[in-house]
C-alpha positions in Angstrom: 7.5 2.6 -1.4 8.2 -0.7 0.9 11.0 -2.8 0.2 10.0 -6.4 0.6 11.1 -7.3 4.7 13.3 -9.9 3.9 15.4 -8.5 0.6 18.5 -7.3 1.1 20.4 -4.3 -1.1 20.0 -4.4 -5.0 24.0 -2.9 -4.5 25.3 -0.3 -7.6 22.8 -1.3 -10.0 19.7 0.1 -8.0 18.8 3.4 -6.6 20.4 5.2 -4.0 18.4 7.8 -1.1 20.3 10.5 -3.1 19.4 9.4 -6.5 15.6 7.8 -5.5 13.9 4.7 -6.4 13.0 4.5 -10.6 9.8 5.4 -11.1 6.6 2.8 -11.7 5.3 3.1 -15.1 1.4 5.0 -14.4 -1.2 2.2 -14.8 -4.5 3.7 -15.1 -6.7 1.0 -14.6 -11.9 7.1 -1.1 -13.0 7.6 6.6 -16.2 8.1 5.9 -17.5 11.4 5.3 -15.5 11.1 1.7 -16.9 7.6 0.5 -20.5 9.0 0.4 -19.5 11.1 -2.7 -19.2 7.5 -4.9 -22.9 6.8 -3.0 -24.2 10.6 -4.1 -23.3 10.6 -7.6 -25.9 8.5 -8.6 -28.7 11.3 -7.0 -27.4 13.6 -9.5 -28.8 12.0 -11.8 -32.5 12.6 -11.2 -31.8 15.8 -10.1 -31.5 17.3 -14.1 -32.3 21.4 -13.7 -33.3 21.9 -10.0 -31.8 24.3 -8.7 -28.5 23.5 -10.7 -26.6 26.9 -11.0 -27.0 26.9 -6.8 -25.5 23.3 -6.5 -22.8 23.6 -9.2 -21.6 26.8 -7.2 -21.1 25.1 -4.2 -18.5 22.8 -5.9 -14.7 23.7 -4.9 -12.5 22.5 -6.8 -7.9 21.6 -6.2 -5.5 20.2 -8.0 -5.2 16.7 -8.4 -1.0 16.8 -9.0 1.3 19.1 -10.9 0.9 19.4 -14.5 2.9 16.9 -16.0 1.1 16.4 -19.0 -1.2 13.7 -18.9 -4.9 14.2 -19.8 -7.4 13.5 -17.8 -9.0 9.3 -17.4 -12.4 8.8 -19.4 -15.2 9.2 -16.3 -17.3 6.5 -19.0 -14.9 4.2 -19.8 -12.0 2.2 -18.1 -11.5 1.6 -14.3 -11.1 4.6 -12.0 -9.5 4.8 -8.7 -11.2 7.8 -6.7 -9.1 9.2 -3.7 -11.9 10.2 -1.2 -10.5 12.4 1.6 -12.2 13.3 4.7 -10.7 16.5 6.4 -10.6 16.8 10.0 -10.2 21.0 9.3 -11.9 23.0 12.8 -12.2 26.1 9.5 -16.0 25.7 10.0 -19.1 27.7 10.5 -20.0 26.2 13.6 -17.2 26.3 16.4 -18.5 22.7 17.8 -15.6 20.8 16.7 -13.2 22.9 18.9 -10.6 25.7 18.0 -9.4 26.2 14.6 -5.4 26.3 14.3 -4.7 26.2 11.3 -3.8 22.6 10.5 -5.8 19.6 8.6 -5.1 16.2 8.1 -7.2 13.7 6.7 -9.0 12.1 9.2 -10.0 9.4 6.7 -8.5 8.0 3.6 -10.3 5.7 1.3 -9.6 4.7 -2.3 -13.2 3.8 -4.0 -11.9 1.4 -6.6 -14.4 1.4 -10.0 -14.1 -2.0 -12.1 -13.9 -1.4 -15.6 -16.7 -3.7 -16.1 -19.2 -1.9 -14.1 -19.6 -4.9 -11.7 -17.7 -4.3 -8.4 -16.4 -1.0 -6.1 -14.2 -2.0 -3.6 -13.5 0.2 -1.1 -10.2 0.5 0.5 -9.9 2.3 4.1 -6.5 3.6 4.5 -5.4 3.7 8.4 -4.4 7.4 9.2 -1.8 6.7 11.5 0.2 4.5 8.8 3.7 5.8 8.9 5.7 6.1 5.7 8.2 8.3 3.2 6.1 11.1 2.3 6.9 12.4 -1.0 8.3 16.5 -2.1 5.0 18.3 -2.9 4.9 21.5 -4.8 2.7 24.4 -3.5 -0.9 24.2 -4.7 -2.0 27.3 -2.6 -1.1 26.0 0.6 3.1 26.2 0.2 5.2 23.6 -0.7 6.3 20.1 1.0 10.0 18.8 0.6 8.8 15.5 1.6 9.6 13.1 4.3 8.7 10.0 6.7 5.4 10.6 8.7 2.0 9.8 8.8 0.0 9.4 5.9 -2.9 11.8 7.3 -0.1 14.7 8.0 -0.1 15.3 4.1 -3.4 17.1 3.4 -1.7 19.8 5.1 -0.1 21.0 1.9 -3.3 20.1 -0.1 -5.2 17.2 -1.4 -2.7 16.9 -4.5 -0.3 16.1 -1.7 -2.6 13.5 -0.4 -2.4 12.2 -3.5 0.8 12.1 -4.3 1.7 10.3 -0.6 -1.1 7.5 -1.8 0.3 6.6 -4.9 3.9 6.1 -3.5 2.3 3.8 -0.9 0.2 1.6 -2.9 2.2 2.0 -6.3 -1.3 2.8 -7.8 -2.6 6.1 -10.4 -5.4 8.1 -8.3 -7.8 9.0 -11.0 -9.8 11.5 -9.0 -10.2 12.6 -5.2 -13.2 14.1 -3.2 -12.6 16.2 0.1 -15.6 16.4 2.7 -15.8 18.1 6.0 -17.2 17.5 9.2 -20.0 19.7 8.5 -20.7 18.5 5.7 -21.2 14.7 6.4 -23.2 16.1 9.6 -25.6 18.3 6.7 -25.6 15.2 4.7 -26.6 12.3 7.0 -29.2 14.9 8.3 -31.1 15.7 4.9 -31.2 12.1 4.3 -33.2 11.9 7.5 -30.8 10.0 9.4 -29.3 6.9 9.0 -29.8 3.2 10.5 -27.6 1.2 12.7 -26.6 -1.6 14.9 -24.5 -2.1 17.6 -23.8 -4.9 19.7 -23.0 -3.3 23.3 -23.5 0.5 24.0 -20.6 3.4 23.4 -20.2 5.7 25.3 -17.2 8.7 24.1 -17.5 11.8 25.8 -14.6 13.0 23.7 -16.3 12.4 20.8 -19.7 13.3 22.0 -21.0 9.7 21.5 -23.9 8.2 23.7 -25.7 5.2 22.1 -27.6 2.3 23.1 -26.7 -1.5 22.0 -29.2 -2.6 19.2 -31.0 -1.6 16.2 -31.4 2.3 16.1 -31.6 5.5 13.9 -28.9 8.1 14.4 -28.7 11.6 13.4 -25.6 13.3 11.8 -23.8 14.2 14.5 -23.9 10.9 16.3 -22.9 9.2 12.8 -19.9 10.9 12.8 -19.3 10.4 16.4 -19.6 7.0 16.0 -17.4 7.1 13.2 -14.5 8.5 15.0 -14.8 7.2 18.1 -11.8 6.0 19.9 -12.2 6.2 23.7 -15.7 4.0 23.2 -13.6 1.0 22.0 -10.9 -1.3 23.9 -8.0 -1.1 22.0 -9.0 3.0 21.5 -6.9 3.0 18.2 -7.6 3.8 14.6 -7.3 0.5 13.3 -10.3 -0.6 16.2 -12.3 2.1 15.1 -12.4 1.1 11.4 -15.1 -1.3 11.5 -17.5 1.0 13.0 -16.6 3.3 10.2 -18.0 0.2 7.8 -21.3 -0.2 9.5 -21.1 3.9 9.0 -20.4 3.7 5.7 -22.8 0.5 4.6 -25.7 2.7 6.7 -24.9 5.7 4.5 -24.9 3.8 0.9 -28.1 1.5 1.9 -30.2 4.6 2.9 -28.7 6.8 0.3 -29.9 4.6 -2.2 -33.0 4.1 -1.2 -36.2 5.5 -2.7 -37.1 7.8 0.1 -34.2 9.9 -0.6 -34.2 9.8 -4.0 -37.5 10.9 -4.9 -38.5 13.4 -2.3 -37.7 16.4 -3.9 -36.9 18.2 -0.5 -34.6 15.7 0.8 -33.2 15.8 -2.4 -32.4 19.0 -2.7 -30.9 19.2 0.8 -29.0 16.0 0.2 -27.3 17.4 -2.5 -26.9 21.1 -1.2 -25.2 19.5 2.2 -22.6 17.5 -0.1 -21.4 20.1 -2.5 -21.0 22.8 0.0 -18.8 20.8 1.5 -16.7 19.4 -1.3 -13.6 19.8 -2.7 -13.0 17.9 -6.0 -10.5 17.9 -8.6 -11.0 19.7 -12.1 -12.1 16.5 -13.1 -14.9 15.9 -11.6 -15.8 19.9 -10.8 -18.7 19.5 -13.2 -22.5 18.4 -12.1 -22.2 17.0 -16.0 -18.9 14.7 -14.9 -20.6 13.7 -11.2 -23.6 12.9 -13.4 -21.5 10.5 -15.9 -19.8 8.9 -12.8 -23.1 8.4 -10.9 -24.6 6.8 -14.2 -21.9 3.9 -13.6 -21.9 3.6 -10.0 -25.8 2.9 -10.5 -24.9 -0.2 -12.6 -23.1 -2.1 -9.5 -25.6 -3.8 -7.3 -24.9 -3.2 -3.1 -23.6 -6.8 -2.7 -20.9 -5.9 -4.8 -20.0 -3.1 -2.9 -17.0 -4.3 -0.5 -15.2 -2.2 2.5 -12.2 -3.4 3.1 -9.5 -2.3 5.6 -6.1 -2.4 4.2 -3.6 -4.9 6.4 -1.3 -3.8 8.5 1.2 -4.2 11.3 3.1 -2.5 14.0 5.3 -0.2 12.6 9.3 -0.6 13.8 10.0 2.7 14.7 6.5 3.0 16.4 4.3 1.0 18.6 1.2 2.9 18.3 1.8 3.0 14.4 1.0 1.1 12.1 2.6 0.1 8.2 1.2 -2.0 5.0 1.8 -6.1 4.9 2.0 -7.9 2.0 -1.6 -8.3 2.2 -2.0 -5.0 1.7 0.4 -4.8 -1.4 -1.7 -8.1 -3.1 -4.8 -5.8 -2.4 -2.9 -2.9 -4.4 -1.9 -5.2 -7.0 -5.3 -6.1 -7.6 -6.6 -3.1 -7.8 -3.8 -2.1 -10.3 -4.8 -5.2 -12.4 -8.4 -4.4 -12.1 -9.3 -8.1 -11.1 -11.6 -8.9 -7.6 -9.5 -9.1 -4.4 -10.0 -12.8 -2.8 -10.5 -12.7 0.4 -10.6 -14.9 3.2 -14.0 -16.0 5.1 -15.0 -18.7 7.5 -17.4 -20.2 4.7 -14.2 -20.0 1.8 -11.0 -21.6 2.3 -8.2 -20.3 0.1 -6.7 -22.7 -2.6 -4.3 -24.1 -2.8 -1.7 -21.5 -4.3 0.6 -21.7 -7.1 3.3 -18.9 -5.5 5.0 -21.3 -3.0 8.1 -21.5 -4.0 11.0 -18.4 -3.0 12.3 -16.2 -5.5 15.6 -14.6 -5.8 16.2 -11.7 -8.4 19.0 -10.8 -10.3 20.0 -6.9 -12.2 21.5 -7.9 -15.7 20.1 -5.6 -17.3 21.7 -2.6 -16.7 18.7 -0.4 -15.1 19.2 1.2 -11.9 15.9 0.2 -9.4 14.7 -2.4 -11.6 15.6 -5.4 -9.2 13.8 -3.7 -6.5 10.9 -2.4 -8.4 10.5 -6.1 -10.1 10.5 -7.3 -6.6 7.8 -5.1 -5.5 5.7 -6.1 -8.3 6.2 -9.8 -7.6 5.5 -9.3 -3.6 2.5 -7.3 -4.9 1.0 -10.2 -6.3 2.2 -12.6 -3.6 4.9 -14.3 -4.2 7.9 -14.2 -1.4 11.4 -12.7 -2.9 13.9 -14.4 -0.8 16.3 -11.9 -2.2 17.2 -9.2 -4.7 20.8 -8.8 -6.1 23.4 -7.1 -9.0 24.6 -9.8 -11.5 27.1 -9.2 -15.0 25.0 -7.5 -17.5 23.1 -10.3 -19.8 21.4 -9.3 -23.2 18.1 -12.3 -22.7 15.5 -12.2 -19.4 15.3 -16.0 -18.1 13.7 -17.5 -15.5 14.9 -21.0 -13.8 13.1 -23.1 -11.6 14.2 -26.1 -9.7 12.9 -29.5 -10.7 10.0 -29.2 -8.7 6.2 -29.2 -8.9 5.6 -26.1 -6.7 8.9 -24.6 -8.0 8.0 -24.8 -11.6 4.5 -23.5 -11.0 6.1 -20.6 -9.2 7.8 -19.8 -11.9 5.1 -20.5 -14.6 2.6 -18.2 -12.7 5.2 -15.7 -11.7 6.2 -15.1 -16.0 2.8 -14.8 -16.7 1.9 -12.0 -14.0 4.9 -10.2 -15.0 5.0 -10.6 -18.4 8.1 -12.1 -19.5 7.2 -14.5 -22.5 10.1 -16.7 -21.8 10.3 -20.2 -21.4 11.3 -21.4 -17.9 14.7 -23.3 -17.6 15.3 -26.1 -14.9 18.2 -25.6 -12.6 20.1 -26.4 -10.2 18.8 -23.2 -8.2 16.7 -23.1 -4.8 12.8 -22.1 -5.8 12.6 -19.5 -8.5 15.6 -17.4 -10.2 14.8 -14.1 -12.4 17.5 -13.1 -14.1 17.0 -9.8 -15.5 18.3 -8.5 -19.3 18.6 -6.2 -21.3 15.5 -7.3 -23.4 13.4 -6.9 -20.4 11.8 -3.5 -20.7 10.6 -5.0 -24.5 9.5 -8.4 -23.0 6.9 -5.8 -20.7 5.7 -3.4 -23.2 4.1 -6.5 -25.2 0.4 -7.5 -23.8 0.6 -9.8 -20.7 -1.1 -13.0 -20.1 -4.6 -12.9 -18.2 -2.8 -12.5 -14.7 -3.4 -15.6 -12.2 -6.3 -15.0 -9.8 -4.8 -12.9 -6.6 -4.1 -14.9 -3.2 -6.5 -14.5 -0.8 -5.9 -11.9 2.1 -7.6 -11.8 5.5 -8.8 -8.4 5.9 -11.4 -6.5 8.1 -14.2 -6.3 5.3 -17.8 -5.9 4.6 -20.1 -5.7 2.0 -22.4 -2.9 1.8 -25.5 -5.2 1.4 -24.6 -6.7 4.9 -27.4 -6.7 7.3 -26.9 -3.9 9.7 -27.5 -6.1 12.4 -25.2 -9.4 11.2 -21.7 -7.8 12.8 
């Protein structure tokens, strides 16, 4: 979606606004109130015959995307990314949340990441104001979307296959599967499990948001969790990015006490744990089966809470507005991660990062004849963090090569930099600054073989937090 910041035009040979950027190959390696579906799941599993032709009718279920052909992703198998959407619709029962007018947005965005190891979920909050080109969306019951810049949250207006499409372009990833939750619903939800536990260092206060809390260790029903949650006016900087790590404390709270035996085997809470989630859930086909909730909940089970991680994606100021915000490159080695299905590194005050083996600049060069492929390239190479210096046309060429200058860091660059994406070729020395791709016209058959084990991702500083973290520890 982002052209690196500091690359110029690819010029004839790459895409033009009229004609679009070329499209990334699929690679099929989610606010609060959506993440607890990942955390529910696994209570379907004890629940067997209870009252299952009640819950199974609750579930709604949306497109994920237009039909274009491709089945649907193993629940069992595989990694799975799962778009968890958390409406801010006023369509409800109760008329607490203020007049309905017909819009929604989605007043949380996360993307629950499932390793295909069973071994890690990492949890990526979206910001809602982040700004970016929307794509065309095509009616799904709620009319159709040409597309264009806005904010991310705006595009659950036309439906949560919109959402989903406006994801993918902005993190270059394949959404597997998305769950929708109201407000009502996470407030029926944190109530059946009997509340949930928190820890805050100085009281809020949010009469906008209905909020009133003490500092310090505390239980908190469902309608102060999600007044906490969205809070705004309680904090300094009142902005969504301030407000996200609240939403982690929210979100550890909900995982730690949903997993916990209380709620699990109490048949009442139970029941009323699952009856306040799937009333209030929208899901694709996908997952519109107890059966398929069931499968997912039995691989969720196998990862243990501390390697559970929330993690806020990066960003910055956006250029055109102040009070918005767009990705870093952080956030596209996060993506890339992700993509690759290998554990983001990020930075602590206990872990330094390594030294890194992407120091060099790289310049790429169009030989081969593919309109977008410079750019797209350079988005994968920025993805995994390396800085593109520049991106250019050059005479068509028939081989790929890669040259490095006749340095340590240079040549490492460029060693790393093949590997990740996965041009078997041997690096040249020359007389060139850092790193020079030269694409050719062998270079979509130099991809399609399998790629070397890619090289561990750079660290990124990120708001994070694991959802074994004590309550109480920040």
């Amino acid at each position: 979606m982002r052209p690196p910041a500091s690359s110029p035009s690819d010029g004839q040979n790459d895409a033009s606004p009229e004609t679009g950027p070329v499209p990334r190959p699929r690679r099929r390696r989610g606010r609060v109130i959506g993440w607890i579906s990942a955390a529910v799941v696994v209570a379907l599993v004890a629940v067997g015959a209870i009252a299952y032709a009640q819950l199974q009718g609750n579930v709604t279920t949306a497109p994920i995307r237009s039909d274009d052909g491709e089945s649907e992703p193993e629940l069992a198998t595989g990694d799975l990314n799962i778009l968890l959407l958390g409406s801010d619709s006023r369509a409800l029962e109760s008329d607490g949340f203020g007049e309905d007018d017909g819009t929604e947005r989605s007043d949380a965005m996360v993307i629950a990441h499932i390793s295909s190891d069973n071994t890690r979920i990492d949890a990526v909050q979206l910001p809602r104001d982040t700004l970016g080109d929307l794509p065309a969306c095509d009616d799904n019951g709620r009319g159709s979307y040409d597309g264009g810049f806005g904010m991310l949250n705006s595009a659950l207006q036309y439906g949560p296959a919109c959402s989903v499409a406006a994801v993918e372009q902005l993190t270059g990833m394949t959404i597997d599967h998305f769950v929708q939750m109201d407000f009502e619903g996470f407030i029926g939800m944190v109530d059946a499990m009997g509340g949930i536990d928190v820890c805050l260092p100085e009281p809020l206060q949010d009469g906008h948001a209905r909020l009133d809390l003490p500092a310090g260790a505390q239980s908190i029903n469902g309608d102060q969790a999600l007044a906490l949650a969205r809070t705004r006016h309680a904090l300094a900087e009142e902005s969504d990015i301030a407000r996200l790590g609240h939403q982690q404390m929210v979100l550890s709270a909900i995982v730690q006490k949903a997993t916990k035996s209380d709620v699990l085997v109490r048949p009442d809470r139970l029941y009323a744990f699952l009856d306040a989630v799937t009333s209030s859930m929208t899901v694709d086909p996908g997952l519109g089966a107890l059966t398929d909730l069931a499968g997912l909940a039995a691989r969720v089970a196998n990862v243990p809470l501390s390697s559970v991680t929330f993690v806020t994606m990066p960003t910055t100021e956006a250029p055109e507005d102040p009070n918005r915000v767009v990705p870093t490159a952080d956030a596209d080695v996060i993506f890339r991660a992700l993509i690759d299905d290998v554990p983001i590194v990020l930075t602590t005050d206990e872990v330094q990062p390594p030294a890194t083996v992407r120091t060099a600049p790289v310049q790429i060069l169009n030989g081969a004849g593919i309109s977008g492929l410079a750019s797209r390239v350079s988005e994968d190479a920025t993805g995994y963090g390396y800085t593109v210096a520049s991106i250019a046309n050059a005479d068509p060429v028939e081989l790929t090569t890669i040259t490095a200058a006749d340095t340590p860091d240079a040549q490492q660059t460029a060693q790393a930099l093949a590997a990740e994406l996965g041009l078997a070729v041997t690096v040249q020395v020359g007389d060139v600054e850092g790193v020079q791709v030269l694409l050719g016209g062998d270079y979509e058959a130099l991809v399609s073989q399998p790629h070397a084990t890619p090289v561990p991702p750079r660290p990124v500083d990120a708001v994070n937090r694991s959802a074994d973290t004590d309550l109480c520890a920040g």
